[in-house]
KOLNUDREN-756531 format. One record per residue (C-alpha): chain; residue in three letters; x, z, y. Coordinates in Angstrom, 3 decimals, decimal comma. Each point is the difference from the previous one (the first is absolute). Example, Ala and Ser with C-alpha at 12.3 -4.5 7.8 and 13.67 -1.06 7.14 Angstrom:
kette->A&rest->Ala&x->12,300&z->7,800&y->-4,500
kette->A&rest->Ser&x->1,370&z->-0,660&y->3,440
//
This chain:
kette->A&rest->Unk&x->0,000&z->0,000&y->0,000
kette->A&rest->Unk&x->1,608&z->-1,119&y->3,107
kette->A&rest->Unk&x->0,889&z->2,587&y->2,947
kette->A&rest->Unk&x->-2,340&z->-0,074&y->3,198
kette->A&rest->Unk&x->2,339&z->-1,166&y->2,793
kette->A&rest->Unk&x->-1,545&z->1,515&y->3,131
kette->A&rest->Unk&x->1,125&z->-1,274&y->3,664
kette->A&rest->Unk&x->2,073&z->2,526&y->1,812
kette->A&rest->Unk&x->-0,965&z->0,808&y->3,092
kette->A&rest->Unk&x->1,730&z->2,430&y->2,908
kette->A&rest->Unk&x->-0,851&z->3,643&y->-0,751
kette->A&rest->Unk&x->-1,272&z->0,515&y->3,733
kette->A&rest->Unk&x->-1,382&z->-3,219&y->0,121
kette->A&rest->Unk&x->-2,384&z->0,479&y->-3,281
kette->A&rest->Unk&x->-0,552&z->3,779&y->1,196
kette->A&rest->Unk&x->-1,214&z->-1,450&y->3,159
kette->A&rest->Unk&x->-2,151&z->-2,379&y->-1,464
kette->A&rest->Unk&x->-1,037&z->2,481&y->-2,688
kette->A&rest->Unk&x->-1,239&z->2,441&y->2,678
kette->A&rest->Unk&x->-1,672&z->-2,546&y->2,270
kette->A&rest->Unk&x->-1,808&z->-1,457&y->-2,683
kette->A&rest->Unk&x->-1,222&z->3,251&y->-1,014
kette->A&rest->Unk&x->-1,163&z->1,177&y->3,464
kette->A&rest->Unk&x->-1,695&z->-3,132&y->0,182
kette->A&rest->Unk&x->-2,025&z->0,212&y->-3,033
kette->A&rest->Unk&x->-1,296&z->3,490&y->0,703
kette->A&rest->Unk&x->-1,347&z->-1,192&y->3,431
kette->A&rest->Unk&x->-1,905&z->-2,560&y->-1,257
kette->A&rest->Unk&x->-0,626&z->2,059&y->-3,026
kette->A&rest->Unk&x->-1,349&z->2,275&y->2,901
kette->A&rest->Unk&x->-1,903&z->-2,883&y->2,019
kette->A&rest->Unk&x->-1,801&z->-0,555&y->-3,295
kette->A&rest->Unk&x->-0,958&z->3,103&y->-0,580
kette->A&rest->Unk&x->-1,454&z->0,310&y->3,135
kette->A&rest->Unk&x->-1,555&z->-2,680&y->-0,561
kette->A&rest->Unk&x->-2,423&z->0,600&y->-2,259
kette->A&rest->Unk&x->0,032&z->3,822&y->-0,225
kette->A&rest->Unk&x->-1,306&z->0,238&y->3,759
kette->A&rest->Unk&x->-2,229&z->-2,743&y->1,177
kette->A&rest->Unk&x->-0,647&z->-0,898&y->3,332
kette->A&rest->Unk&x->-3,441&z->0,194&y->2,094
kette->A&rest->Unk&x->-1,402&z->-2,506&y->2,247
kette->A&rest->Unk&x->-2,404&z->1,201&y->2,678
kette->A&rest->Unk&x->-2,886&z->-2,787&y->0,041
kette->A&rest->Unk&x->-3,497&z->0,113&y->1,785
kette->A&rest->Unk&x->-3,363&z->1,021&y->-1,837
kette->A&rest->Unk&x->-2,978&z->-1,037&y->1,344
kette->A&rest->Unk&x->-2,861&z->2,669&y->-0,172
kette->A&rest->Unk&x->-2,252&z->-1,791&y->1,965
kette->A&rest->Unk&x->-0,467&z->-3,640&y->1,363
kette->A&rest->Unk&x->-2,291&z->-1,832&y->2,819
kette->A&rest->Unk&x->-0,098&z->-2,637&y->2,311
kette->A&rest->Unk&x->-1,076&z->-1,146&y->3,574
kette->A&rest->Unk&x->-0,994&z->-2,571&y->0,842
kette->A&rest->Unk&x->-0,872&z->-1,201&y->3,572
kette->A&rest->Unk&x->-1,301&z->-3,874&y->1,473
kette->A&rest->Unk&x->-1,570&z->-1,311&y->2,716
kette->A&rest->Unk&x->-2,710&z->-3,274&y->-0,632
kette->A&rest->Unk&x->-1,316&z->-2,227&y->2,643
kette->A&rest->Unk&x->-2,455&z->-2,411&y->0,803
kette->A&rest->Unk&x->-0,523&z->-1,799&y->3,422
kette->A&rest->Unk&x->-2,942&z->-0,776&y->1,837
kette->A&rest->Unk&x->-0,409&z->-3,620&y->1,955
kette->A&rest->Unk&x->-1,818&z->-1,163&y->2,972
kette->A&rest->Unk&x->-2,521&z->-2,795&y->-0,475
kette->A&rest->Unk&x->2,606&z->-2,720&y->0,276
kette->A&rest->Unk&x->0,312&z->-3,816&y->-1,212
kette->A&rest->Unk&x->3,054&z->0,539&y->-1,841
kette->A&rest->Unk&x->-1,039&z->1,983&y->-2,838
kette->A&rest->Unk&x->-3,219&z->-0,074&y->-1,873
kette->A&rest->Unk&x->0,400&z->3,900&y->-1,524
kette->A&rest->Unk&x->-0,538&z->2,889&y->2,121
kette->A&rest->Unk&x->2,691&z->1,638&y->-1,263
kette->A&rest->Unk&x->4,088&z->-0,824&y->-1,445
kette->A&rest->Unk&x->2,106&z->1,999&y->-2,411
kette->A&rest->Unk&x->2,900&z->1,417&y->-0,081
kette->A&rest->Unk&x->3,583&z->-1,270&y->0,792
kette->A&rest->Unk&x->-1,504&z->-2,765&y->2,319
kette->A&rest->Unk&x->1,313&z->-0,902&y->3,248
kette->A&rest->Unk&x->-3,160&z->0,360&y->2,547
kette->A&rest->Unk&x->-0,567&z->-1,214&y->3,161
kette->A&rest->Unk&x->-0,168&z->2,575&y->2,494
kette->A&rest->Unk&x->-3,439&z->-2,000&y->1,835
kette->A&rest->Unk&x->-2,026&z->-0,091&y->-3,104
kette->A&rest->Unk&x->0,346&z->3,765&y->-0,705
kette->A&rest->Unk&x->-3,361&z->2,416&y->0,276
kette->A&rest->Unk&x->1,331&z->3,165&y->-1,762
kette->A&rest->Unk&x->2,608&z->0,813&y->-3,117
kette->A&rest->Unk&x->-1,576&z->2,435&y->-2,472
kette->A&rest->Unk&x->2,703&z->2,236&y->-1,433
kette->A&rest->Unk&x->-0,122&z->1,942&y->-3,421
kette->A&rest->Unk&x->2,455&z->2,870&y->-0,271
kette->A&rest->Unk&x->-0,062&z->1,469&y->-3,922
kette->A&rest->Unk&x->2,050&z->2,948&y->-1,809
kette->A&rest->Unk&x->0,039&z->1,285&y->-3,254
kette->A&rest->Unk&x->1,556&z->2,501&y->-1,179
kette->A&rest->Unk&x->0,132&z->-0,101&y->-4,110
kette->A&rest->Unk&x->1,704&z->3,142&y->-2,180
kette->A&rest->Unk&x->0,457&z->0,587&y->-3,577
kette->A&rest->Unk&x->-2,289&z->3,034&y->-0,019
kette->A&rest->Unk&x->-2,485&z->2,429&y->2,451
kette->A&rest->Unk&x->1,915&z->0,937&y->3,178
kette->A&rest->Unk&x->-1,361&z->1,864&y->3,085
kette->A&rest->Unk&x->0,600&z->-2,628&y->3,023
kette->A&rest->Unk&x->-0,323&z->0,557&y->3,355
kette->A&rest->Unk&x->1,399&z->-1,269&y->3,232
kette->A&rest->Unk&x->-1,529&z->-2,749&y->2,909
kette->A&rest->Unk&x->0,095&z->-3,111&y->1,264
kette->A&rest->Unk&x->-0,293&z->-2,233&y->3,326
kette->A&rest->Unk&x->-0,101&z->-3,404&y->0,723
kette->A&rest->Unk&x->1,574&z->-1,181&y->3,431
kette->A&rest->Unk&x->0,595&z->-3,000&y->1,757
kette->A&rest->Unk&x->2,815&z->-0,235&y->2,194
kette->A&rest->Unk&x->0,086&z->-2,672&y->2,181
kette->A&rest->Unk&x->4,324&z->-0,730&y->1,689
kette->A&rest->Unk&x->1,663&z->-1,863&y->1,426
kette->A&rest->Unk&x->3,275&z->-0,933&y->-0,995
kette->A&rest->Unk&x->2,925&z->-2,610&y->0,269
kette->A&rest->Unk&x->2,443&z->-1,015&y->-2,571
kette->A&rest->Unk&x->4,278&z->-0,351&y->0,011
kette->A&rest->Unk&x->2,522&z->-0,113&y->-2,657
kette->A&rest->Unk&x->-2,611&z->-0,075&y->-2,161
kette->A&rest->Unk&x->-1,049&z->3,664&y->1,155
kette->A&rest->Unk&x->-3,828&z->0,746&y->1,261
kette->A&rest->Unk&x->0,017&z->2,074&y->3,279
kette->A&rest->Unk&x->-3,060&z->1,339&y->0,858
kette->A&rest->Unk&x->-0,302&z->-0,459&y->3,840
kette->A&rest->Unk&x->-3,551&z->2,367&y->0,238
kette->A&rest->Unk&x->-3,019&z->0,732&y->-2,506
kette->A&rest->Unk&x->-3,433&z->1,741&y->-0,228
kette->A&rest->Unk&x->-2,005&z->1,408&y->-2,927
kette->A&rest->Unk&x->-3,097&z->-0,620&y->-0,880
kette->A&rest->Unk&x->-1,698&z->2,470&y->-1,765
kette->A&rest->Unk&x->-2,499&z->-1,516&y->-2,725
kette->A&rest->Unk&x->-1,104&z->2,470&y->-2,497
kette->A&rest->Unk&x->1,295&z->3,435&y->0,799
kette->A&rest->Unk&x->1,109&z->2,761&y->-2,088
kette->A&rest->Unk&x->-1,857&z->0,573&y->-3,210
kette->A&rest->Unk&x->0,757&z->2,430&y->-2,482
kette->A&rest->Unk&x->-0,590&z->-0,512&y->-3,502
kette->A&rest->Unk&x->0,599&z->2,883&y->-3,092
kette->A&rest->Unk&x->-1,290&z->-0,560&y->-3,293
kette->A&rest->Unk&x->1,173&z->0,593&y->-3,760
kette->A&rest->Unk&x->0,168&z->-3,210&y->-2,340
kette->A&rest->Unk&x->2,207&z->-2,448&y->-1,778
kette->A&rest->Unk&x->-0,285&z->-2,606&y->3,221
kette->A&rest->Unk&x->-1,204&z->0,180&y->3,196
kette->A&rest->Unk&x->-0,799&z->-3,138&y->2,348
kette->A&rest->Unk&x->-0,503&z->-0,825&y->3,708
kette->A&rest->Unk&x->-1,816&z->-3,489&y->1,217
kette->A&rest->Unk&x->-0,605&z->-0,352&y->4,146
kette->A&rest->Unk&x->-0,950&z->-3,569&y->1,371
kette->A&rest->Unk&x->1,231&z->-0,085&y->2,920
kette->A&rest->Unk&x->-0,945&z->-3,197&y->3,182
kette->A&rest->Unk&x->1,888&z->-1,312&y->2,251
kette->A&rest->Unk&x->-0,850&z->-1,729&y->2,789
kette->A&rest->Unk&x->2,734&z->-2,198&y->0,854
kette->A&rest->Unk&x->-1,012&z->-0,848&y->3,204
kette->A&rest->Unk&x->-0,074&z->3,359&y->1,717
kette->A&rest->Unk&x->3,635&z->0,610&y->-0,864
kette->A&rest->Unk&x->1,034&z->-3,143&y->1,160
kette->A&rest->Unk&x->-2,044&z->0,624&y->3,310
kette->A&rest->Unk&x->2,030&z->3,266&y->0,129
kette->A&rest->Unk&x->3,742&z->-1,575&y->-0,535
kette->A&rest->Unk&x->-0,930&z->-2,642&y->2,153
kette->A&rest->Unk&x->-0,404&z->2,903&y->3,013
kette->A&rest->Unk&x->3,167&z->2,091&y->-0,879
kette->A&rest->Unk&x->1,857&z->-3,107&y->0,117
kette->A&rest->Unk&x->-1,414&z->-1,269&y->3,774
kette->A&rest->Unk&x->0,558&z->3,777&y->1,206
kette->A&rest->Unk&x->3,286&z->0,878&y->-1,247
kette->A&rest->Unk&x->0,983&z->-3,543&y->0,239
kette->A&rest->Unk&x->1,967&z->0,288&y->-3,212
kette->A&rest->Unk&x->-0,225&z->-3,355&y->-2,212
kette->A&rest->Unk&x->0,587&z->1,514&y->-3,714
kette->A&rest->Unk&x->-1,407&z->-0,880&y->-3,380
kette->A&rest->Unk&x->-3,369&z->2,387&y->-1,543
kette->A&rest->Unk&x->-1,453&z->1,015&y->-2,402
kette->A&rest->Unk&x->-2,544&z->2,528&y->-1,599
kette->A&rest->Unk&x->1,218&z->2,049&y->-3,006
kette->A&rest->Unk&x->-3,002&z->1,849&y->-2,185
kette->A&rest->Unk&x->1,127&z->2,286&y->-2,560
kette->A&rest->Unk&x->-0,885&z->2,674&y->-1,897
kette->A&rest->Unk&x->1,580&z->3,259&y->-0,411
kette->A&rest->Unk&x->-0,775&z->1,917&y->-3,305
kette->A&rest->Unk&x->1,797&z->3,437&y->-0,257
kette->A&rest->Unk&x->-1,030&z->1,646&y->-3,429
kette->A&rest->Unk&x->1,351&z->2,842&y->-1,633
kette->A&rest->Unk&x->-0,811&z->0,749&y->-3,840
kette->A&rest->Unk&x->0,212&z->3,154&y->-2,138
kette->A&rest->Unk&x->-0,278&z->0,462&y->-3,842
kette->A&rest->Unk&x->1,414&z->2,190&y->-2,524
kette->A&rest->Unk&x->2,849&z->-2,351&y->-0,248
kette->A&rest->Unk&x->1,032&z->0,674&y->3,660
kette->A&rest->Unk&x->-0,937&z->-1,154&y->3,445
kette->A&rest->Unk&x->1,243&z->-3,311&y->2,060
kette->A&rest->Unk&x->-0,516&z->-1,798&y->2,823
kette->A&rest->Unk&x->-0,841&z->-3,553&y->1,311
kette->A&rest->Unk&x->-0,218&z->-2,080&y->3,044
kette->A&rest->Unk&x->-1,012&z->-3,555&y->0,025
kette->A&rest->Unk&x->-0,719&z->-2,169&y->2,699
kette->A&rest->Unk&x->-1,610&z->-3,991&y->-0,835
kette->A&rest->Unk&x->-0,341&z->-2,325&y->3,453
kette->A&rest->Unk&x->-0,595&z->-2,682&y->1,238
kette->A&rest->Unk&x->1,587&z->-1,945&y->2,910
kette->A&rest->Unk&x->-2,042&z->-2,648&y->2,362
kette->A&rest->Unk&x->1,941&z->-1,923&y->2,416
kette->A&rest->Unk&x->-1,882&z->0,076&y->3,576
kette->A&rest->Unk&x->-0,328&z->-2,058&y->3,107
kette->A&rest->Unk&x->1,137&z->-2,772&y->-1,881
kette->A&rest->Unk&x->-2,020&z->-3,529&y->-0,610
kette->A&rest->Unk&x->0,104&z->0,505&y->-3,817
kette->A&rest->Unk&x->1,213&z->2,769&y->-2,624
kette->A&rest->Unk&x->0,894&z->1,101&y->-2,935
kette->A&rest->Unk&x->-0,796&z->2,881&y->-1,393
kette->A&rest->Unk&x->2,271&z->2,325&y->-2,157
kette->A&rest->Unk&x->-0,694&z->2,420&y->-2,270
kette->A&rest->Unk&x->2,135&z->2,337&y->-2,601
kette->A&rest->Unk&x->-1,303&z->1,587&y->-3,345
kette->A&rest->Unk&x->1,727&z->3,211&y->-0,839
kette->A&rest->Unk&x->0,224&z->1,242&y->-3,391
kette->A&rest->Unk&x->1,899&z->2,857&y->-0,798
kette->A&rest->Unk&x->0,194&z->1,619&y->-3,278
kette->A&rest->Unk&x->1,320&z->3,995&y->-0,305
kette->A&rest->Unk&x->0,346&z->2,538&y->-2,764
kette->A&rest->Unk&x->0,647&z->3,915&y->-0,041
kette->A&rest->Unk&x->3,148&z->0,374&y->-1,886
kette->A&rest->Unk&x->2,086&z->2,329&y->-1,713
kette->A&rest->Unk&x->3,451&z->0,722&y->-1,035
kette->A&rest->Unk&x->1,007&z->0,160&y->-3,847
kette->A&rest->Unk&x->3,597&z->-0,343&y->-1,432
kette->A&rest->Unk&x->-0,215&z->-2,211&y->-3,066
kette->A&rest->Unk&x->3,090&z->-0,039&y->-2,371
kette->A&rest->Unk&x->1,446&z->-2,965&y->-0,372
kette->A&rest->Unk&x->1,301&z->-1,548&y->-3,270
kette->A&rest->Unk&x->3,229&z->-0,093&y->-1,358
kette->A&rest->Unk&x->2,163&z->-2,436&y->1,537
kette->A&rest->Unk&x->1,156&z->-1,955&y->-3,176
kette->A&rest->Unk&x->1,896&z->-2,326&y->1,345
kette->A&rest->Unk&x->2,147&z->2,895&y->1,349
kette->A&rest->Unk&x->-0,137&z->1,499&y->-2,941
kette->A&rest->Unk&x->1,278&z->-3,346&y->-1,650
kette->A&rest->Unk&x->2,857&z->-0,053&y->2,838
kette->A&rest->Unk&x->0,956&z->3,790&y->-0,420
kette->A&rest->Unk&x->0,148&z->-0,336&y->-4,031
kette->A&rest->Unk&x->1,837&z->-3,635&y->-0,214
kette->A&rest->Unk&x->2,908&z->1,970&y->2,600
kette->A&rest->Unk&x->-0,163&z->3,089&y->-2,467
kette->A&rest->Unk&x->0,461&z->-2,181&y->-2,676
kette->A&rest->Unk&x->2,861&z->-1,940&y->1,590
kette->A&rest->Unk&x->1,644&z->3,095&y->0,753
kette->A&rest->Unk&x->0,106&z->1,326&y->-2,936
kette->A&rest->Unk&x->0,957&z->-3,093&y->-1,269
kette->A&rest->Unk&x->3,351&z->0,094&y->1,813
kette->A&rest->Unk&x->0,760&z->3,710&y->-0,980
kette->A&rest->Unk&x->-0,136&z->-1,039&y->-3,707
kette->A&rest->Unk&x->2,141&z->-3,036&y->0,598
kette->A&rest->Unk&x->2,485&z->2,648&y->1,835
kette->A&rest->Unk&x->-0,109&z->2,388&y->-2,829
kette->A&rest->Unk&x->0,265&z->-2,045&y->-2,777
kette->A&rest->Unk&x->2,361&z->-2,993&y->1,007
kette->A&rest->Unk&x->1,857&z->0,905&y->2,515
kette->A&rest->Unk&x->2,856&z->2,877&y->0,222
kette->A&rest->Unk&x->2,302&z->0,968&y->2,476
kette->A&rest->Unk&x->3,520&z->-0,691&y->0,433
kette->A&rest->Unk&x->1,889&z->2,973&y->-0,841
kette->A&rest->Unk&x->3,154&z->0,935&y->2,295
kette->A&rest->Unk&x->2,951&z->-2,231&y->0,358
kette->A&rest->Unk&x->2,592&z->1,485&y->-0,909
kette->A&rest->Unk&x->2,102&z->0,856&y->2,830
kette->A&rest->Unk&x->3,679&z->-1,667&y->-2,102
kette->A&rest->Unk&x->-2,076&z->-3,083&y->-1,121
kette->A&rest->Unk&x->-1,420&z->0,039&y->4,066
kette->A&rest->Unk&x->3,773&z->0,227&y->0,755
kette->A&rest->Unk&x->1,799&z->-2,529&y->-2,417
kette->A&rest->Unk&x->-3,049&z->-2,212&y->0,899
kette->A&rest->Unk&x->1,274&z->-0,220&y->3,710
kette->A&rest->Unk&x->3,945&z->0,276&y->-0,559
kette->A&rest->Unk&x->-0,814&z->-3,211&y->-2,360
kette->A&rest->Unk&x->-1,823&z->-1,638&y->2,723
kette->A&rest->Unk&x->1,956&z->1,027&y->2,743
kette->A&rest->Unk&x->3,317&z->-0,912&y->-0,924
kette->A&rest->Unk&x->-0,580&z->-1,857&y->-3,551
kette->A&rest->Unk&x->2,967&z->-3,099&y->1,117
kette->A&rest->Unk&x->2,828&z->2,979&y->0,361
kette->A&rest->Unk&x->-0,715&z->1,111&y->-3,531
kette->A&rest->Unk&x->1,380&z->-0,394&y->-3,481
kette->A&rest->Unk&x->-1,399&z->1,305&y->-3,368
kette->A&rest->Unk&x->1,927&z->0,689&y->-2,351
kette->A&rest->Unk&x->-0,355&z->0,400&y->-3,579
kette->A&rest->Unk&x->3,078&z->3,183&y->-0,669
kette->A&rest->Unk&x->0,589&z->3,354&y->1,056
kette->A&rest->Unk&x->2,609&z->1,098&y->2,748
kette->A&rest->Unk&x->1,881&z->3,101&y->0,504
kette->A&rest->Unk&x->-1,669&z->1,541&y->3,343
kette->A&rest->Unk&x->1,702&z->3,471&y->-0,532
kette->A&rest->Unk&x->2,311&z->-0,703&y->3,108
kette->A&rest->Unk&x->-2,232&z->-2,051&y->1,901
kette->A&rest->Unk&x->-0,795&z->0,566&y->3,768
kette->A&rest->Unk&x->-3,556&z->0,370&y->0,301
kette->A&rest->Unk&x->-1,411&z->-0,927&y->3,304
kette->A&rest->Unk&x->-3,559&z->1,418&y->1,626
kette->A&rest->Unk&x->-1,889&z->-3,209&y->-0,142
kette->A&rest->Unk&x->-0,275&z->-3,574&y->-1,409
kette->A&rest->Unk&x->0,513&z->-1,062&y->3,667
kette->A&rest->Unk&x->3,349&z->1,660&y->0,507
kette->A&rest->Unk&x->1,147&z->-1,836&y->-3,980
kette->A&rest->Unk&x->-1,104&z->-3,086&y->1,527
kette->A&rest->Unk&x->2,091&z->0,180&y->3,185
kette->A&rest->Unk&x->3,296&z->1,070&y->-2,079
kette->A&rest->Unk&x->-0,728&z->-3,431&y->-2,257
kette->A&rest->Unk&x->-0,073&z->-1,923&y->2,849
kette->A&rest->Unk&x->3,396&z->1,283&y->1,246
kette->A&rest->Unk&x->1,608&z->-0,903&y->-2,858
kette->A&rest->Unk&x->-1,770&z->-3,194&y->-1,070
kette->A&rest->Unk&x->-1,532&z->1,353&y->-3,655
kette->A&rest->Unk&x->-3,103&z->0,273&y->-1,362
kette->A&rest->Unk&x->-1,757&z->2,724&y->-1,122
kette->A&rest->Unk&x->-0,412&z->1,077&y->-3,510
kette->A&rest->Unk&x->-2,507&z->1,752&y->-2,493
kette->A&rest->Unk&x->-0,433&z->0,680&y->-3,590
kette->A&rest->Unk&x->-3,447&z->-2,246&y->-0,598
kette->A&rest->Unk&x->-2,655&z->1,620&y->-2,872
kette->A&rest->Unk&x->-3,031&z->-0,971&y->-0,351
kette->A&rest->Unk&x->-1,422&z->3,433&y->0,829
kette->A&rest->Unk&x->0,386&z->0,196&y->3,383
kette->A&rest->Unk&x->0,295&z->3,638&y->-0,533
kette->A&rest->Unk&x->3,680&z->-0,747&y->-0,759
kette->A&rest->Unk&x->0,812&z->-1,704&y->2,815
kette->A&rest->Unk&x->0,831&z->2,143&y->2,495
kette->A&rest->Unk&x->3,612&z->-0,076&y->1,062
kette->A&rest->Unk&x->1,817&z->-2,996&y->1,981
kette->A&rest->Unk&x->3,629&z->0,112&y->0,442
kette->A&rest->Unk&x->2,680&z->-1,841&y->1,280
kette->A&rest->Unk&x->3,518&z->-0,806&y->-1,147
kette->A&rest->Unk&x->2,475&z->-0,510&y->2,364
kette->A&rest->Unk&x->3,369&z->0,160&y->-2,001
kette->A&rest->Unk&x->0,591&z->3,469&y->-0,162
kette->A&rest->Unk&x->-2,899&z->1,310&y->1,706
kette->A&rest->Unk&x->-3,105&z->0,303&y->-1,271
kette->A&rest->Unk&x->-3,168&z->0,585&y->2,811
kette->A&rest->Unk&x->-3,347&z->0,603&y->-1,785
kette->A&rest->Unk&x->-3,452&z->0,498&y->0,810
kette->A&rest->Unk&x->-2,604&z->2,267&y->-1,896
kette->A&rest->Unk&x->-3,741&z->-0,377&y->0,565
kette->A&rest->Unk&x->-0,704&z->3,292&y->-1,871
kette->A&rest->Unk&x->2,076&z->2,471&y->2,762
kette->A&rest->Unk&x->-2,074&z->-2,040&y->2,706
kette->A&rest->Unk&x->-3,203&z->0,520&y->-1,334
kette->A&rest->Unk&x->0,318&z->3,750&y->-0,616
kette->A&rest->Unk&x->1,602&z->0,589&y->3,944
kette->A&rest->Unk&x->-2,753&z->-1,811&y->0,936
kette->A&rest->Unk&x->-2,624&z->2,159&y->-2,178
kette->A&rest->Unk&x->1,607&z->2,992&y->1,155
kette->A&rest->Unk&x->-0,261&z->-1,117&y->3,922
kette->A&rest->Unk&x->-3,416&z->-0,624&y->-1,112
kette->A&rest->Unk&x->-0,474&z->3,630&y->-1,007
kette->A&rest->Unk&x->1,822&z->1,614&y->2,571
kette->A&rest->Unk&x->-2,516&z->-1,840&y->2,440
kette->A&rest->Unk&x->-3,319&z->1,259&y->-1,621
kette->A&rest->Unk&x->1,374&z->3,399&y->-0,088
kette->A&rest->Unk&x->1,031&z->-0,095&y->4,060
kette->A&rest->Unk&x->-3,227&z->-1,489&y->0,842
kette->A&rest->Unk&x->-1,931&z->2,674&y->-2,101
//
């Protein structure tokens, strides 16, 4: 059965990435957790109770005996000719519609207000006005589902026109008119699922002193609800689930890879560290060789450095014993006739182990 060969890796390096790894994992291990042991709340609306209002103004208008039309009347969204109007008859509804019995009460008014007004930059500046007050306040307060108000209301087109026509001689301002009728409904409601209240207003808009007009109207409606509060959990999210467990899995994924094929480099070793860079260093000036020599009367020098400087004073290389255990390489000498200058890695390496020491020991 063949041996596992595991890649060798930097101790600190596959600590480091041991540790992060780890950390990592129990975060998102964490995240997870979270996750699904403590869901989260979402405030959203409940409706308790719903209605509507709804508010619109109808008209019909009224001709002279004329030769242009044959009815006595037109409908709506017509253009009319100021001449051939008698009277517009006006029809201001509300209704107020709820999902249950409520108590309502409140009033209403209908006014006309009759301005005048000029227009620039597209902004409407009223210049003066004056109200018209067509069916004063009325109170209403009753206890039903719906409740709704009808008033027909005529206007004689002619008397406001008579009336612009005078501000304008007297204050001898030129300006565009009109007559605005609208209805103000102020209600306020009450039930057991709370109370609310509502203001609408429906109009109706006639241009005056003008030779013909249109006539514009607007339909409110405008839905409402009483409302409460709740916090509803929300579901796992499971495609962050998905996300947190695939990272997990990755995770752990690279610790097992870590732990089972990879190991870390154990300690140079500080002669092989040593030979490795006198080899490199000054490999050209050296010569193996294959025998012994005497060194008992050799001059040993402090360091490679200092052999190499004495070799290049007297023009000779520098020798070694070669083994293949590098363990046994660890003296270079050199032979100059009947001196003998040598080198020994094994005295440098334990002064500089003992410097070492001595340093630890100050700084403690």
């Amino acid at each position: 059965r063949g041996v596992l060969m595991k890649l060798k890796i930097n101790k600190k390096l596959r600590l480091a990435i041991i540790s992060i790894l780890t950390i990592f994992t129990l975060l998102i291990a964490f995240q997870l957790f979270k996750e699904v042991r403590y869901p989260k709340f979402e405030d959203q609306k409940s409706k308790l109770y719903g209605y509507t209002n709804n508010g619109s103004v109808n008209y019909t208008v009224y001709l002279k005996p004329n030769k242009l039309y044959e009815a006595s009347t037109l409908g709506e969204g017509m253009l009319y000719i100021t001449e051939f109007v008698d009277f517009i008859n006006t029809e201001f509804s509300y209704v107020f519609a709820g999902e249950g019995v409520t108590k309502l009460e409140g009033n209403y008014s209908i006014i006309g207000k009759v301005k005048g007004f000029k227009e620039e930059r597209e902004e409407v500046i009223n210049i003066w006005e004056k109200d018209y007050p067509l069916v004063k306040n009325k109170s209403f307060n009753i206890t039903d589902e719906t409740y709704a108000i009808n008033e027909n209301i005529s206007i004689n087109l002619n008397e406001y026109n008579t009336f612009v026509e005078e501000i304008i001689e007297t204050s001898k301002i030129n300006c565009d008119t009109s007559i605005t009728l609208f209805m103000d409904v102020n209600l306020t409601a009450t039930n057991d699922k709370g109370t609310f209240e509502e203001n609408i207003t429906p109009n109706l808009v006639i241009p005056l002193n003008t030779l013909m007009f249109e006539i514009t109207t607007n339909k409110i409606e405008k839905p409402g609800a009483i409302e409460e509060t709740i916090q509803v959990q929300l579901p796992v999210d499971k495609n962050q689930v998905i996300f947190y467990g695939v990272i997990i899995g990755i995770c752990v994924l690279g610790l097992i890879f870590l732990m089972i094929f990879t190991e870390a480099t154990a300690k140079k070793d500080p002669l092989e560290k040593e030979l490795h860079r006198i080899l490199k260093k000054h490999g050209d000036r050296l010569v193996a060789l294959s025998t012994d020599v005497d060194l008992s009367n050799a001059k040993f020098v402090r360091t490679i450095d200092d052999l190499v400087r004495l070799a290049d004073e007297v023009a000779k290389p520098i020798l070694y014993k070669y083994s293949d255990n590098y363990k046994e390489i660890n003296t270079f000498y050199l032979n100059n006739g009947d001196e003998i200058y040598a080198f020994d890695i094994d005295v440098l390496l334990v002064e500089e182990e003992t410097s070492s020491e001595e340093e630890i020991v100050s700084s403690d």
